[in-house]
C-alpha positions as CSV (number, residue, x, y, z in Angstrom):
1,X,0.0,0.0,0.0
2,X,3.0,2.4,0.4
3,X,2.9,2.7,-3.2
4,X,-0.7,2.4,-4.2
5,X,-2.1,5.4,-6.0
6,X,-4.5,7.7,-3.8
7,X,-5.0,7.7,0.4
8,X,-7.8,6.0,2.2
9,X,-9.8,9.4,3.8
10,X,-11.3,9.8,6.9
11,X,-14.3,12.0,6.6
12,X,-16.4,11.4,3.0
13,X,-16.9,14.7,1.5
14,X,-20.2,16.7,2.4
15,X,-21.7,16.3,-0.6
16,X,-21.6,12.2,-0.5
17,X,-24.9,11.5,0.7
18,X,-25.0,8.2,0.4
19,X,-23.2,4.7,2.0
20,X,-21.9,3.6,-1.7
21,X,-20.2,7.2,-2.6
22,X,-19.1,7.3,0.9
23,X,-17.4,4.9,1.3
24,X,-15.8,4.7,-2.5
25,X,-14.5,7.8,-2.0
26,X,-13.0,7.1,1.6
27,X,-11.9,4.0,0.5
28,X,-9.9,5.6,-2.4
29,X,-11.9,4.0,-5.3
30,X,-13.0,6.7,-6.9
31,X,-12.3,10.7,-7.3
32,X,-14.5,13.5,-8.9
33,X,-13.3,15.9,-11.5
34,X,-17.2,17.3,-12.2
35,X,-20.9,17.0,-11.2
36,X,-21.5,13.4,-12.6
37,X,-18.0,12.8,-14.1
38,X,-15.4,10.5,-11.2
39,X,-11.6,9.1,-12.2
40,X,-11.6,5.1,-11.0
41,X,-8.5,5.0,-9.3
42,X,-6.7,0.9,-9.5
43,X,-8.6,0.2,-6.5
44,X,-12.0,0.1,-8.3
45,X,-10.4,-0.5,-12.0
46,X,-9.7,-4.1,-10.6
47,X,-13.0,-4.1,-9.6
48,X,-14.7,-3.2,-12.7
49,X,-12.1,-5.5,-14.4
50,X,-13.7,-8.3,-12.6
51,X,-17.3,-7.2,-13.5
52,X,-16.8,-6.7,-16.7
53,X,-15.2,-10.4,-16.8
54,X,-18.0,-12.2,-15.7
55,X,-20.1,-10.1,-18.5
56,X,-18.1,-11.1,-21.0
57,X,-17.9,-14.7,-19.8
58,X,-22.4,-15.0,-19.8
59,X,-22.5,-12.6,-22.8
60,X,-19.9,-15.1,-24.3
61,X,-21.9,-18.1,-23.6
62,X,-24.9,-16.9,-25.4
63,X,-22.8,-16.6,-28.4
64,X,-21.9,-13.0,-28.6
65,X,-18.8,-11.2,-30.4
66,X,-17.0,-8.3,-28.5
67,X,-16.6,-5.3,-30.7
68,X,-15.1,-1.7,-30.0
69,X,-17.6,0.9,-31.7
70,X,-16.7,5.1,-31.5
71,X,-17.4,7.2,-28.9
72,X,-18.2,10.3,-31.2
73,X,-20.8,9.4,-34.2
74,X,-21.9,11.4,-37.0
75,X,-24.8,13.2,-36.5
76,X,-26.5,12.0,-39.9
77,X,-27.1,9.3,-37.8
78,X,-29.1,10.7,-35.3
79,X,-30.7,12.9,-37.8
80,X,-31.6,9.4,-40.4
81,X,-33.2,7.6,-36.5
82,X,-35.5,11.0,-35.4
83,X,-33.8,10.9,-32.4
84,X,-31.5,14.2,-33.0
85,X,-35.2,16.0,-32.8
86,X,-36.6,13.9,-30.4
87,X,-34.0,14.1,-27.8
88,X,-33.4,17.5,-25.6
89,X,-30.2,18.9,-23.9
90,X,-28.8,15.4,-22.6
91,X,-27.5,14.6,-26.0
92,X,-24.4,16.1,-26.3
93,X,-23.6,17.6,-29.4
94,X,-20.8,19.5,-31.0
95,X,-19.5,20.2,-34.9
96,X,-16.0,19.2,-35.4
97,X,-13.3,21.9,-37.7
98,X,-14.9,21.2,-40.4
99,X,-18.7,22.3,-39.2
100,X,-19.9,18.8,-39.3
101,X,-22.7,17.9,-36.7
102,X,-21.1,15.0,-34.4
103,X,-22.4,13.6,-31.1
104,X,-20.9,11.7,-28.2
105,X,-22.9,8.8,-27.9
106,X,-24.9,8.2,-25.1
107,X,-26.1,4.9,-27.1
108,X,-25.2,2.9,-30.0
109,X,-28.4,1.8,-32.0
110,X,-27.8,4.2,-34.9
111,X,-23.8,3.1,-35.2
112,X,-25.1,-0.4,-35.4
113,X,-27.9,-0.3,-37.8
114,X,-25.2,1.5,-40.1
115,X,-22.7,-1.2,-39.5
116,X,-25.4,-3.7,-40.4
117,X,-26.6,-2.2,-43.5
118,X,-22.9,-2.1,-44.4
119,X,-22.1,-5.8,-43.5
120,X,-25.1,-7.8,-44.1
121,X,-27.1,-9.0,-47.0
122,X,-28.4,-12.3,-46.5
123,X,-30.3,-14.2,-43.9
124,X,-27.7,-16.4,-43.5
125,X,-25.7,-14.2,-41.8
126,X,-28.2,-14.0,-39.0
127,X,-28.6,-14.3,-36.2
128,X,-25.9,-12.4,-34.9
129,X,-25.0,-10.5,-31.5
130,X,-22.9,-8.4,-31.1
131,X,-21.5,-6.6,-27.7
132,X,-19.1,-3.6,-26.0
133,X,-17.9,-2.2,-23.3
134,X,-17.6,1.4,-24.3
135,X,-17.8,5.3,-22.5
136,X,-20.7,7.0,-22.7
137,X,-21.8,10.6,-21.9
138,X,-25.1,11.9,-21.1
139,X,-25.2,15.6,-20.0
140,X,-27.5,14.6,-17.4
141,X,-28.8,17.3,-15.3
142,X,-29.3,16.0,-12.0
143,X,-26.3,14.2,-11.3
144,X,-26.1,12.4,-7.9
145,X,-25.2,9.5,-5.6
146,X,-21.7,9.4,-6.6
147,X,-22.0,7.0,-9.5
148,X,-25.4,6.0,-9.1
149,X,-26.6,9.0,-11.9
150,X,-23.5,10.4,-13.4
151,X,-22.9,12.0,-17.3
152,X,-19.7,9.7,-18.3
153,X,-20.1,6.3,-17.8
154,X,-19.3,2.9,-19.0
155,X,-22.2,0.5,-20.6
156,X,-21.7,-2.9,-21.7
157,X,-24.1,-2.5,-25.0
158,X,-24.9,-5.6,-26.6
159,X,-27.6,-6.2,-30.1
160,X,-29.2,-8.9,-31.3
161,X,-29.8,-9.0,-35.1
162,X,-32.2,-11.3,-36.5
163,X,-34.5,-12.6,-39.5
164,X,-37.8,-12.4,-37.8
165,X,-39.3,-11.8,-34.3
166,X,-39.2,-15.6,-33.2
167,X,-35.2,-15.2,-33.5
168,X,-35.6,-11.5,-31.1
169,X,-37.9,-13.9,-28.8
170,X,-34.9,-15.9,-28.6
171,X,-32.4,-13.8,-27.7
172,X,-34.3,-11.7,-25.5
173,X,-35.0,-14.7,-23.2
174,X,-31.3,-15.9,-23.5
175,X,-30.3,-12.3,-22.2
176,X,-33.4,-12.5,-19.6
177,X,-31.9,-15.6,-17.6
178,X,-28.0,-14.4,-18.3
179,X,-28.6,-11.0,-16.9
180,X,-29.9,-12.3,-13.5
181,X,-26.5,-15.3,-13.7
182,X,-24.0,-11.4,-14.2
183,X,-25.5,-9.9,-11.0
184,X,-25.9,-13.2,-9.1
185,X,-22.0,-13.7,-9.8
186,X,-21.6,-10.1,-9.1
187,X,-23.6,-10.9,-5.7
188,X,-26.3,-8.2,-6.4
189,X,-29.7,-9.4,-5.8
190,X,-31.9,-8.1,-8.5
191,X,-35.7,-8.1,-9.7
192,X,-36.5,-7.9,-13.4
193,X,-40.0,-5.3,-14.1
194,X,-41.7,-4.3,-17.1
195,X,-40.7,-1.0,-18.0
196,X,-41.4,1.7,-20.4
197,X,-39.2,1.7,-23.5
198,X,-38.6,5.2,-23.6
199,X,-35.8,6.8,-26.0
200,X,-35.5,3.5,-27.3
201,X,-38.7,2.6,-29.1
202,X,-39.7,-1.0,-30.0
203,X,-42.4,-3.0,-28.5
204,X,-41.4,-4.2,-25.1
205,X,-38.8,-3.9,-22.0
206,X,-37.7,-4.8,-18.9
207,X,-35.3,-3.0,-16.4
208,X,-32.9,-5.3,-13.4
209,X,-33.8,-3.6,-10.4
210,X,-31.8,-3.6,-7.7
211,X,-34.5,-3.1,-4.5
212,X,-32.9,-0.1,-2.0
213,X,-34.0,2.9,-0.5
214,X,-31.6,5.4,-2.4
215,X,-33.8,4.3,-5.6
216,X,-34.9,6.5,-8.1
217,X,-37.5,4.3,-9.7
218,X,-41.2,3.0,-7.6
219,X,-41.8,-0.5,-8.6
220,X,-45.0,-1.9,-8.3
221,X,-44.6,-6.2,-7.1
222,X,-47.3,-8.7,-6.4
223,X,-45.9,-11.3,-3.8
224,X,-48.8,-13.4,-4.4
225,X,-48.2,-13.9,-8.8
226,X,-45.3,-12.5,-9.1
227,X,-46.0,-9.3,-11.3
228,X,-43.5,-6.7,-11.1
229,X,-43.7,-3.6,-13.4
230,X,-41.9,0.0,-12.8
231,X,-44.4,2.7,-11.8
232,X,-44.1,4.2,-15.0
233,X,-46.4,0.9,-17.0
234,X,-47.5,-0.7,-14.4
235,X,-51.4,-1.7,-14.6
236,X,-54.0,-2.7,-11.9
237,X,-57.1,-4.1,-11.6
238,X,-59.7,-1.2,-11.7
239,X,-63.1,-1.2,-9.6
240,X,-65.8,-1.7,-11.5
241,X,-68.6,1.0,-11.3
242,X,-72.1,-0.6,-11.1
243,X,-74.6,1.0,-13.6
244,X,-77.1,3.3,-13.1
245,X,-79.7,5.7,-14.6
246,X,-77.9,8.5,-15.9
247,X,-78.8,11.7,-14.4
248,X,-79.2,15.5,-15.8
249,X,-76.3,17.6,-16.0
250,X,-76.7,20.0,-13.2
251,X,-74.4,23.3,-11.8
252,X,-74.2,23.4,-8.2
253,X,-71.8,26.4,-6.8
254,X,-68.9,25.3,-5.2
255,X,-66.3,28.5,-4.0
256,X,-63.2,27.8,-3.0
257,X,-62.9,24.2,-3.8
258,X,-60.2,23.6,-6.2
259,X,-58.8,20.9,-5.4
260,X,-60.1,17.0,-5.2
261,X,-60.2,16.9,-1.3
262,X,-62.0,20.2,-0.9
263,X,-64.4,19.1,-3.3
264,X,-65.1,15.7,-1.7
265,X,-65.7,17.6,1.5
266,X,-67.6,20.2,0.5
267,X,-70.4,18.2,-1.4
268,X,-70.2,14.9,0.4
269,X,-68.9,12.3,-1.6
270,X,-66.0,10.2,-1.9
271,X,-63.5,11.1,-4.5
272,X,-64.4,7.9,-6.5
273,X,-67.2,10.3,-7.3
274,X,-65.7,13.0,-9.0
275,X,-63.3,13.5,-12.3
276,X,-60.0,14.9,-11.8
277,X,-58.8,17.4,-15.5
278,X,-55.3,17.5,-16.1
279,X,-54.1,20.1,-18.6
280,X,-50.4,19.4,-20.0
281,X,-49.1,20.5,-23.0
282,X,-47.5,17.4,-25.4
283,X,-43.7,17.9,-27.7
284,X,-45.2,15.7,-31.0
285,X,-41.8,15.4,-33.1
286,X,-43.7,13.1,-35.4
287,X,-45.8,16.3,-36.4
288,X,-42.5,18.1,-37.1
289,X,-39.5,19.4,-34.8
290,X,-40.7,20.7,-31.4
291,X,-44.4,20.3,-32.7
292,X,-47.0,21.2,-29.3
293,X,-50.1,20.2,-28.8
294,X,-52.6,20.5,-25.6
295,X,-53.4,17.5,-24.4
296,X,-56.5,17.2,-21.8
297,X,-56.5,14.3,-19.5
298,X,-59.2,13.4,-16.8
299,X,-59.4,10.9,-14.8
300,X,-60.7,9.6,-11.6
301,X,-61.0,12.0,-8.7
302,X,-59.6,8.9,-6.5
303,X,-56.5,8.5,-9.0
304,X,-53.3,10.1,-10.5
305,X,-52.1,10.5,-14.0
306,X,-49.3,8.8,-14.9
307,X,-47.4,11.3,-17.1
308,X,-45.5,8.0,-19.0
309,X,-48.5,6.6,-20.2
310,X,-50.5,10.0,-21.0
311,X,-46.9,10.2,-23.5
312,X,-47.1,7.3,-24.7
313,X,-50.8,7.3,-25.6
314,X,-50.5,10.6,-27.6
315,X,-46.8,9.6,-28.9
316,X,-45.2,12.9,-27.5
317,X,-41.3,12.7,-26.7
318,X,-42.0,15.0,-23.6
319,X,-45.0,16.7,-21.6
320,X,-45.3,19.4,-19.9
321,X,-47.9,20.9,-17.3
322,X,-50.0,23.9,-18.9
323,X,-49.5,27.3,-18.3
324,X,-53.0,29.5,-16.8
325,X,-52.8,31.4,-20.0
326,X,-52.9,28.3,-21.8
327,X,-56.0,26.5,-20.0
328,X,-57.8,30.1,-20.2
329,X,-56.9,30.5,-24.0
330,X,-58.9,26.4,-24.4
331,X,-62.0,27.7,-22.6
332,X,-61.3,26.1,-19.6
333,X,-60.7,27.2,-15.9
334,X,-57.9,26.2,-13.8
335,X,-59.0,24.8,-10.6
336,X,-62.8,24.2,-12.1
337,X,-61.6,22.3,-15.7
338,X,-63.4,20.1,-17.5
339,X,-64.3,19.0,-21.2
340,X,-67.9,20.6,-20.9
341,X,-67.5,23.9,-22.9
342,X,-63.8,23.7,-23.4
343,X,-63.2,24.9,-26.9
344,X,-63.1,20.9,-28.4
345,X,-60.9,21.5,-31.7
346,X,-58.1,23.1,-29.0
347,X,-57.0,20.3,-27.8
348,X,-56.4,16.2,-27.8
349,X,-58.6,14.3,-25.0
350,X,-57.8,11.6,-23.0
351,X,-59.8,9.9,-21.1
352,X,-58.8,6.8,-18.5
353,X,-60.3,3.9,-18.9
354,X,-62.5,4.2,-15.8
355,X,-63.5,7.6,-15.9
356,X,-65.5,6.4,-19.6
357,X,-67.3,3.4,-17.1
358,X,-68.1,5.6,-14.4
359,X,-71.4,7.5,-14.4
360,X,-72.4,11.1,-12.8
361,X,-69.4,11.8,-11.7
362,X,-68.6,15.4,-10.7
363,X,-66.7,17.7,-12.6
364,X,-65.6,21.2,-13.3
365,X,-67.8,23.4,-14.9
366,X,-65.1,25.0,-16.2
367,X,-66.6,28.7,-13.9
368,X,-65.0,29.9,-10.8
369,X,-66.8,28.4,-7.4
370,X,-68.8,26.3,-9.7
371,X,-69.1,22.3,-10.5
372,X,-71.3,20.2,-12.6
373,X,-73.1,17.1,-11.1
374,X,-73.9,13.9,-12.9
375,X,-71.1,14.3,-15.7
376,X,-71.4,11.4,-17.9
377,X,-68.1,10.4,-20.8
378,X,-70.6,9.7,-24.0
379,X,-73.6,11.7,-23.1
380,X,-71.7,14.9,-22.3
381,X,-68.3,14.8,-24.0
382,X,-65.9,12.3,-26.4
383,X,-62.6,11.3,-26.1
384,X,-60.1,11.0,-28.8
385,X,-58.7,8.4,-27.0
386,X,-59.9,6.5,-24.1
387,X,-57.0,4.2,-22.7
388,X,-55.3,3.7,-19.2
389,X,-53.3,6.7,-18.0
390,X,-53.2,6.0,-14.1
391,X,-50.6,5.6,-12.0
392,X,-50.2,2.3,-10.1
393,X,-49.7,2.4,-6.1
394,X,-49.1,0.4,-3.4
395,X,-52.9,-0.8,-2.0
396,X,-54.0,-1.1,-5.5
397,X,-55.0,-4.7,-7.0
398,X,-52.9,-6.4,-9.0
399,X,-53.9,-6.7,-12.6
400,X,-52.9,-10.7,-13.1
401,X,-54.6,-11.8,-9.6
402,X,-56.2,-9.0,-7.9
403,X,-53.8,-9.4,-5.1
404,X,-52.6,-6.3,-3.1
405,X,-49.6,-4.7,-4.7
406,X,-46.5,-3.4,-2.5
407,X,-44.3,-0.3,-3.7
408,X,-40.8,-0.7,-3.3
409,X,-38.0,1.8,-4.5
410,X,-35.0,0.5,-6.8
411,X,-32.2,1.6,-8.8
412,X,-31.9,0.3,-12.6
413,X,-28.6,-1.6,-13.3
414,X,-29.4,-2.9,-16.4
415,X,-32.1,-3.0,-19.1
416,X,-33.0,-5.4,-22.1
417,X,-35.3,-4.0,-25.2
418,X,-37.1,-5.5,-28.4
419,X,-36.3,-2.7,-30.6
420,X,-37.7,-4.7,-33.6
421,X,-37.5,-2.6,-36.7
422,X,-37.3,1.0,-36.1
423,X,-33.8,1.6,-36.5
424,X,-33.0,-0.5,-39.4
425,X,-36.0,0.8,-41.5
426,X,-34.5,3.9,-40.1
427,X,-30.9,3.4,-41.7
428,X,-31.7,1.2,-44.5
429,X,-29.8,-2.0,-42.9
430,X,-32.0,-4.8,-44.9
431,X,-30.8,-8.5,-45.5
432,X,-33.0,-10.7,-48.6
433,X,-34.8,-13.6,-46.9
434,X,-34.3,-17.2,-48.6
435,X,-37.0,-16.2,-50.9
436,X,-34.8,-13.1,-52.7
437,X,-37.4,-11.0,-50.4
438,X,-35.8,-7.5,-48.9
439,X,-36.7,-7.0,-45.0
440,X,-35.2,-5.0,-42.2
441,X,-33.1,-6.6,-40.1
442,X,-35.1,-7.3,-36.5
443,X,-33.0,-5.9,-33.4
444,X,-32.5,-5.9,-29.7
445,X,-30.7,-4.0,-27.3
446,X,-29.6,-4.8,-23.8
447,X,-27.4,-2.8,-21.6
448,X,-25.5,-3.2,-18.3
449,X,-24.4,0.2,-16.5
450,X,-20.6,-1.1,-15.0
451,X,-20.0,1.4,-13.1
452,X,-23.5,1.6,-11.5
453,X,-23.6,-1.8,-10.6
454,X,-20.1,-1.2,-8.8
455,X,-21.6,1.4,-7.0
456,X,-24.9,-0.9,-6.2
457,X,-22.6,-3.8,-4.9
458,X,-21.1,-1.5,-2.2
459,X,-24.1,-0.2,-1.6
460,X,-25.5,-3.5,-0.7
461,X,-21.9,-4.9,0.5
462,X,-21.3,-3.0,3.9
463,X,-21.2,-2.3,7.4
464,X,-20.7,0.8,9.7
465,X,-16.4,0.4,9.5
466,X,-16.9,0.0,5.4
467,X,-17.4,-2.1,2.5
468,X,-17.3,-5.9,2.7
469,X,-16.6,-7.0,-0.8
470,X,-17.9,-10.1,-2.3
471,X,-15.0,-12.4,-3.4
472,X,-16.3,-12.6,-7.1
473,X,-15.6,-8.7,-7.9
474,X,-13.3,-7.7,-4.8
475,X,-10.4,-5.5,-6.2
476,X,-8.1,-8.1,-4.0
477,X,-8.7,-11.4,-2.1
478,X,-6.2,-10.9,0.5
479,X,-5.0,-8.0,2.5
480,X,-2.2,-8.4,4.4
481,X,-1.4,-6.3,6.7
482,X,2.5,-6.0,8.4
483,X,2.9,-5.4,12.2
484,X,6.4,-3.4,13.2
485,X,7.9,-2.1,10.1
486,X,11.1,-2.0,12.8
487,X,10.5,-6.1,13.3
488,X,13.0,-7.8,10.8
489,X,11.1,-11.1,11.6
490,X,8.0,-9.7,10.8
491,X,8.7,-7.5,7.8
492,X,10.7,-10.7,6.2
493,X,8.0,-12.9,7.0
494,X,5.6,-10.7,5.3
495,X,7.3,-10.3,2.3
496,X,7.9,-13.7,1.5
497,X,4.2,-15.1,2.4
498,X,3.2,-12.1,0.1
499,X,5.7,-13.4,-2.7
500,X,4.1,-17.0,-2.2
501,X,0.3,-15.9,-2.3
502,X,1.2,-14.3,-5.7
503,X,2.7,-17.4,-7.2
504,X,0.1,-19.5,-5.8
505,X,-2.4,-17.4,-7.6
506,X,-3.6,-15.3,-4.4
507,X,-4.4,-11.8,-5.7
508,X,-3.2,-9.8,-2.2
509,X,-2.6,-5.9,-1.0
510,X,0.0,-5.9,1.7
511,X,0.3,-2.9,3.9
512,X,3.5,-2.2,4.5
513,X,3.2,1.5,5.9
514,X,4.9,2.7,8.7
515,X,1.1,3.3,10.1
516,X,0.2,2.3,13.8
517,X,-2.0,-0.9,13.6
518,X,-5.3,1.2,14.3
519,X,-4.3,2.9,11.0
520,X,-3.8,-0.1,9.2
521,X,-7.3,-2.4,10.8
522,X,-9.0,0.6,10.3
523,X,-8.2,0.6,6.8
524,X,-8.4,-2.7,5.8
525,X,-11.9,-2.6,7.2
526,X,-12.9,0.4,5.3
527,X,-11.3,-1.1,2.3
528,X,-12.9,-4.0,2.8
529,X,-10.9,-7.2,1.1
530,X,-12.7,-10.7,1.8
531,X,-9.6,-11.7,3.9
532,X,-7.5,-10.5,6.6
533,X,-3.5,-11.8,7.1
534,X,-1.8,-10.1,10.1
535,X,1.8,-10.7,10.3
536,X,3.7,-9.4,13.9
537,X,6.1,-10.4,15.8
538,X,3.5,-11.3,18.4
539,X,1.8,-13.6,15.9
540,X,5.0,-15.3,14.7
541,X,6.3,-15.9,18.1
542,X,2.8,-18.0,18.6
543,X,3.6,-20.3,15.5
544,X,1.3,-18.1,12.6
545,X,-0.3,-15.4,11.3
546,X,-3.6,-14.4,12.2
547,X,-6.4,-14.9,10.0
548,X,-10.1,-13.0,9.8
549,X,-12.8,-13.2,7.3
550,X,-14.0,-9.1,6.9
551,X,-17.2,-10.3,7.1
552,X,-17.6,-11.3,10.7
553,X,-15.7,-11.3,13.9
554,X,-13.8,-14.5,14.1
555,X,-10.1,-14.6,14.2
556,X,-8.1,-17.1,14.2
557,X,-3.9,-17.9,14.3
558,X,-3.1,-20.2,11.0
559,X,0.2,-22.0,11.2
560,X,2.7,-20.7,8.4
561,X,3.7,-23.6,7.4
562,X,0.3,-24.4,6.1
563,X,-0.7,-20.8,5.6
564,X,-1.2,-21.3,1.8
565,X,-3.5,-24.3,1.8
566,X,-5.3,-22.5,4.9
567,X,-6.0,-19.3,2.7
568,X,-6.9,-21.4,-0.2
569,X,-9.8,-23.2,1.7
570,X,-10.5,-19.8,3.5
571,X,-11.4,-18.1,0.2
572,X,-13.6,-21.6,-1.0
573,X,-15.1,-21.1,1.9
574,X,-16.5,-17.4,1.1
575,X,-16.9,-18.8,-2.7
576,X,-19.2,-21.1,-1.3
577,X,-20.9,-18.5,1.0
C-alpha cells in the first residue's frame, strides 16, 4: 500500500450522501473531477475489471462477439433515426473543424444499424449478437449519488440481429436468464420489471432492479403472482362501477374548492365520485420538430395520471404541465376544468379507462366556485382516446390476480429491449430472406451500466467500519497487513508469504506502511478485502499469522507452514458463502 495510487480518507466529503459514494470515495476508489464525471483510481479499475469479466464470460456463452464501436458518431445518424429531434439537452452535441454535426454517444443503436446495412445481405448471416464495453456521456442534469446518476459512464451495450421476431424472442430470453446469472455472480440481488421503453422505441422492455431505499424508480410487485412492473407501465385491476340511470347535467356552486379533497368535503362524496382534469401540454416530433399540442387528461378523482402513459398514448417525446394562460386561452378554468364547454378542436382528450365506465361523476364546470353534477363520458363529452393513464400504487389490486400490490424503491442496473425494426428501417440496414425478399433486419438492445452496478454492490456490500466485498468482484482477495515495520522477523515474513500468495495465484494488497495498527485495521476494514492476514512479531512468536474473514468477527492464528492451503480453503469457503 505504500505505493498504491490515492490515500484512504477519513471524513467522506459533504456532498456524499449516500453509503456507496461514501465509502468509495474514503476508501480511495473513486475521485471527482465534475458534477457526474469520477476518475476510477486501480482500486476500483480491478474491480470493474472483474465485472466486466464475468459479462463477457455469460455474454460469451450466449454466443456474442465483443466489438469496440466510437465514442463520437456522426450526427446524420441521429438525424436518419428522429432521435437528434426527439431528444433535448442530454444529447451532447458538437461540430468538429470542419462544421460537421457530431455527437458523443450516449447509445449505439444508430452506429449499429449503419454497420449492419454495411455488413449484411443475406439471412444467412443472422442471427448475430454483437456486444461492448464502451464510455458513454449523457449531459445529465441532475447528477447524484456518486456513480449512481452520473454523465460519463461505461455500458456494456450488446444487439441482437435477426431474420424475424421468433429469432428476437430468442435472444431476448437468452439475455433475460444471463442477466440475472451477471448480477448473481456479481452478488447483487436483483428483480426484473416491465418498463417503459422510452428513448429506445420498440415493442417491449424490462429493467434489473436492484431493490434499496436510495432508488430512483417505484416498482409496483405482487408477492402473491409475481408481477412486477416499474411505476411508469404498471397496470391494476380497476373497480368496476355498477350501472345506473344516468342523471341531468346539473351546476351546483362550489367556492373555494379547487382541489379533489375540498371538493369531496364540501359536497359529500368520496373522491371515486368526482373527475379529476389535467391540462399538460405534449412535444409531437412526429408532427415536425418541437411540434406542441394541448393534451387534456381526466381521470378519476380517486386516482393520478401517470405522465409516462398519458406520453405514450399521444406519442409525445416529452410533456409538460399547462400554463394559466394556456388553460384560459382552451376555454377552460384552472382549478374548475373540465371537457364541458372547453373549446373541443383546441385540444387532444384523454380519457382513463375508468372515468369512460363511471357514471355522474362530478366535474368542473369549467366557472370559478362552480361544479357540474352527474357528468357522464358519452352523453356529455368524447374522447379522442380512451385508454389507461393511471398511476399504479401500493394498495392497488394487482392486474394478473387481484392481489394487493407493495411499492418498493429501486435503482436500474441494467435493461433489455425488443427494438424490432425501427432503427433498421431507419438506416436502410435490410438482409433478402431465402426467398430473394428485402426486409429489415429485426434488433434488440440490452445494456448493463458497470460502473452503476459497482456502485450498487457497495451499496448492498457493507457495514458501519466500510465495505465488505464479495469475493467474485473484490479488487483483492487478500490483504495483508504488516505489524512493526522495525521487526525484521516480521517484515521478512511478510514479504515472502506475500511473494508465495502471488505465485500460488492469491491476488493480495500488503500494507506495508509505517502506520500504527489502528491505521492499518481501520483501513483494511474500510477497504474492505474478503480476507485478513496479520503478520507481527507477536503472531509469529505464537507459531502463525492471524487470519479474519472481513465479514464477521472470528479470528483465528493459522500456522505458516500451512498458511497457503489454509488461505486457499478460506477463500472456498467465502466462494461457497
Amino acid at each position: 500500500m505504500s505505493q498504491l495510487f490515492g490515500q484512504t480518507w477519513r471524513e467522506a466529503p459533504a456532498e456524499a450522501e449516500i453509503a456507496s459514494h461514501q465509502l468509495m470515495v474514503r476508501a480511495a476508489l473513486i475521485r471527482p473531477l465534475a458534477a457526474g464525471i469520477f476518475a476510477y483510481l486501480p482500486l476500483a479499475r480491478r474491480a470493474l475489471n472483474k465485472i466486466e469479466a464475468i459479462i463477457r464470460q455469460e455474454i460469451d456463452a450466449i454466443g456474442g462477439q465483443e466489438m469496440t464501436m466510437p465514442v463520437v458518431q456522426p450526427a446524420e445518424l441521429w438525424q436518419q433515426s428522429g432521435r437528434w429531434d426527439r431528444i433535448g439537452p442530454e444529447l451532447a452535441r458538437f461540430k468538429d473543424r470542419g462544421g460537421r454535426d457530431l455527437v458523443l454517444a450516449m447509445t449505439h443503436e444508430e452506429v449499429v444499424a449503419d454497420l449492419v446495412r454495411r455488413e449484411v445481405r443475406s439471412y444467412r448471416q443472422l442471427p448475430r449478437l454483437i456486444y461492448h464495453l464502451q464510455t458513454k456521456f449523457r449531459d445529465e442534469p441532475r447528477a447524484r449519488g456518486g456513480l449512481i446518476r452520473v454523465r460519463e459512464f461505461t455500458m456494456k451495450d450488446s444487439y441482437s440481429l435477426d431474420a424475424d421476431a421468433d429469432g428476437l424472442d430468442r435472444q431476448y430470453q437468452a439475455h433475460y436468464h444471463a442477466y440475472f446469472e451477471i448480477f448473481r455472480r456479481c452478488g447483487l440481488p436483483v428483480v426484473a420489471v416491465q418498463s417503459d421503453v422510452g428513448m429506445m422505441g420498440g415493442q417491449s422492455a424490462h429493467e434489473y432492479m436492484y431493490l434499496t431505499p436510495i432508488g430512483e424508480d417505484t416498482l409496483l410487485l405482487c408477492d402473491a403472482c409475481g408481477y412486477a412492473a416499474n411505476r411508469q407501465v404498471a397496470t391494476v385491476r380497476k373497480p368496476q362501477p355498477q350501472p345506473e340511470p344516468l342523471l341531468p347535467l346539473t351546476q351546483v356552486a362550489t367556492p373555494d374548492t379547487t382541489t379533489i379533497a375540498a371538493l369531496a368535503d364540501l359536497l359529500q362524496v368520496p373522491a371515486s365520485r368526482t373527475a379529476k382534469a389535467y391540462f399538460t401540454v405534449a412535444t409531437l416530433d412526429r408532427a415536425g420538430p418541437g411540434v406542441e399540442r394541448f393534451v387534456f387528461a381526466v381521470v378519476r378523482g380517486d386516482m393520478d395520471v401517470n405522465e409516462t402513459k398519458l406520453a405514450n398514448v399521444v406519442g409525445a417525446t416529452n410533456l409538460r404541465l399547462a400554463t394559466e394562460a394556456e388553460i384560459l386561452a382552451i376555454g377552460a378554468q384552472p382549478g374548475y376544468g373540465s371537457p364541458i364547454g372547453a373549446r373541443r378542436d383546441a385540444y387532444t382528450l384523454v380519457v382513463d379507462d375508468l372515468v369512460a365506465q363511471s357514471p355522474n361523476l362530478v366535474a368542473g364546470a369549467n366557472r370559478v366556485g362552480w361544479h357540474l353534477l352527474h357528468t357522464n363520458h358519452g352523453r356529455d363529452y368524447q374522447a379522442d382516446v380512451v385508454a389507461d393513464i393511471v398511476a399504479a400504487a401500493a394498495g392497488d389490486a394487482c392486474a394478473t390476480c387481484a392481489a394487493t400490490l407493495r411499492s418498493v424503491r429501486g435503482v436500474e442496473v441494467g435493461n433489455i429491449f425488443k427494438l424490432g425494426t425501427h432503427f433498421s428501417e431507419a438506416l436502410g440496414a435490410m438482409f433478402l430472406d431465402a426467398t430473394g425478399r428485402e426486409k429489415p433486419v429485426v434488433m434488440g438492445s440490452y445494456g448493463i451500466g458497470v460502473g452503476r452496478l459497482l456502485a450498487c454492490v457497495v451499496e448492498e456490500h457493507h457495514d458501519r467500519a466500510g465495505i465488505v466485498w464479495p469475493l467474485a468482484v473484490a479488487p483483492y482477495q487478500v490483504h495483508l497487513v504488516v505489524l512493526g515495520r522495525k521487526a525484521p522477523a516480521a517484515v521478512a515474513a511478510a514479504e515472502q508469504l506475500y511473494r508465495d500468495l502471488w505465485a500460488a495465484g492469491i491476488e493480495v494488497l500488503m500494507d506495508d506502511r509505517d502506520e500504527s495498527p489502528g491505521v492499518k485495521f481501520n483501513d483494511a476494514d474500510l477497504i474492505g478485502l474478503p480476507l485478513r492476514l496479520t503478520v507481527g512479531d507477536r503472531s509469529l512468536k505464537a507459531g502463525g499469522i492471524e487470519l479474519k474473514p472481513r465479514r464477521g468477527d472470528e479470528t483465528r492464528l493459522a500456522p505458516l507452514a500451512d498458511i497457503i492451503a489454509t488461505v486457499r480453503a478460506a477463500l472456498a469457503d467465502l466462494q461457497e458463502g
